[in-house]
C-alpha positions as CSV (number, residue, x, y, z in Angstrom):
1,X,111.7,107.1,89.4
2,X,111.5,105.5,92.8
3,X,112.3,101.9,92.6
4,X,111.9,101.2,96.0
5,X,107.9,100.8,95.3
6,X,108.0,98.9,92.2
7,X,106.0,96.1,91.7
8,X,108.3,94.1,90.0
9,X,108.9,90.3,92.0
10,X,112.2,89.8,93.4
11,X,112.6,86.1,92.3
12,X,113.2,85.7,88.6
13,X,109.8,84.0,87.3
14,X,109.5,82.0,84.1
15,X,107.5,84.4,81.5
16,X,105.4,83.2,78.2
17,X,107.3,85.0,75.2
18,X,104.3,85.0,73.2
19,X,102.6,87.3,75.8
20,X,105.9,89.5,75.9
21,X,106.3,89.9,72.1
22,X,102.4,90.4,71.2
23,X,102.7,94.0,71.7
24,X,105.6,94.4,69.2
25,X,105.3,91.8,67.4
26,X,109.0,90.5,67.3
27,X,110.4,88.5,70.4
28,X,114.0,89.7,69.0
29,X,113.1,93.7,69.5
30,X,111.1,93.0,72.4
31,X,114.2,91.5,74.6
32,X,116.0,94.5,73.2
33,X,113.7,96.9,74.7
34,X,113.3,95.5,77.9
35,X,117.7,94.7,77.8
36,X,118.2,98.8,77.1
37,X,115.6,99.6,79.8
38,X,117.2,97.3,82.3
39,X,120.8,99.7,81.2
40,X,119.3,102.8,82.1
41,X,117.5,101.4,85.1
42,X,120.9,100.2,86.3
43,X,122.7,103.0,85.5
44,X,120.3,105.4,87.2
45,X,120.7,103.3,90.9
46,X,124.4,103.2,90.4
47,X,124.8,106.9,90.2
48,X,121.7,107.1,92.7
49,X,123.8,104.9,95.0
50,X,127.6,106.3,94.5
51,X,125.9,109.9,95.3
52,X,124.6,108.7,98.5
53,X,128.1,106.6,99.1
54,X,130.1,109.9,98.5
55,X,129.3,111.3,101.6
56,X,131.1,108.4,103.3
57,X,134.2,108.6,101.1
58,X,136.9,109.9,103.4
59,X,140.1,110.1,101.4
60,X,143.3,108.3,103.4
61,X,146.8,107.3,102.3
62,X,146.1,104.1,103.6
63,X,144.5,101.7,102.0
64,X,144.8,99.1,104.7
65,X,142.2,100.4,106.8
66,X,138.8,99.8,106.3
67,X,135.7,101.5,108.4
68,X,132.7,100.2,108.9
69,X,130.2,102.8,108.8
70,X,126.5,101.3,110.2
71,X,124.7,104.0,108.0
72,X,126.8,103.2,104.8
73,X,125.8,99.5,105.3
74,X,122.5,100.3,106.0
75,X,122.6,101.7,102.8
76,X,123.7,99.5,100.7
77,X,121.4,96.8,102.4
78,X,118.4,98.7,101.0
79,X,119.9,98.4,97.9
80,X,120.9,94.9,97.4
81,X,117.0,93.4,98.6
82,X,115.5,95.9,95.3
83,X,114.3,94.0,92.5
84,X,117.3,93.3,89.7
85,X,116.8,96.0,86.8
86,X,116.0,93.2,84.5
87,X,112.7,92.6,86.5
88,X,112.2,95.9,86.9
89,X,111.7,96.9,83.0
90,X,110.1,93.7,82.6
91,X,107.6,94.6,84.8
92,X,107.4,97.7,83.1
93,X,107.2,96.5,80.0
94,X,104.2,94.5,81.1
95,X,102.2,97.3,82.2
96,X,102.9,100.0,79.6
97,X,104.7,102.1,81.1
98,X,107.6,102.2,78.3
99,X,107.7,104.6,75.2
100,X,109.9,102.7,72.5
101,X,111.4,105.1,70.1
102,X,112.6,103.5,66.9
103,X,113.6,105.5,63.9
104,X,110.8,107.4,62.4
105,X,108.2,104.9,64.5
106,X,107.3,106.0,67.7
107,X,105.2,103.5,69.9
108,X,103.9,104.3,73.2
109,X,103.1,101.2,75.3
């Protein structure tokens, strides 16, 4: 999924629970669900990001020196100014875009 065009807010908002939980029913499960999203979102730039850093990786015997590489930082930059994960499957969760599996129930939201 491209993260780059979510439409999750950068800055952490406050968010009525009772909105958040009305489509499970539990606020409990429902910060679960949006807490195992965030996981996989997270996990999914981190590889995203170390696959685009391994071209960069230049293997030395010294450790000492560090270069700067403008495209590597560049990189990263366009990284850090995303959305945190957290907002991300919030937002998500918000406009139904997640499929909760649990068990023998499946829900589609």
């Amino acid at each position: 999924m491209d993260y780059k065009n979510s439409k999750a807010v950068h800055t952490t908002i406050t968010r009525d629970m009772s909105e958040l939980d009305a489509k499970i029913g539990n606020v409990y499960e429902t910060v679960a669900v949006i807490g195992k999203r965030a996981n996989q979102i997270s996990s999914e730039l981190k590889k995203e990001l170390d696959a685009k850093l391994q071209d960069f990786s230049i293997p030395q015997d010294n450790n000492d020196e560090v270069f700067e590489n403008k495209e590597q930082i560049e990189i990263s930059r366009s990284y850090e100014v995303l959305p945190k994960p957290t907002l991300i499957a919030t937002q998500e969760f918000i406009d139904d875009e997640l499929i909760i599996r649990n068990g023998s129930k499946e829900r589609e939201f």
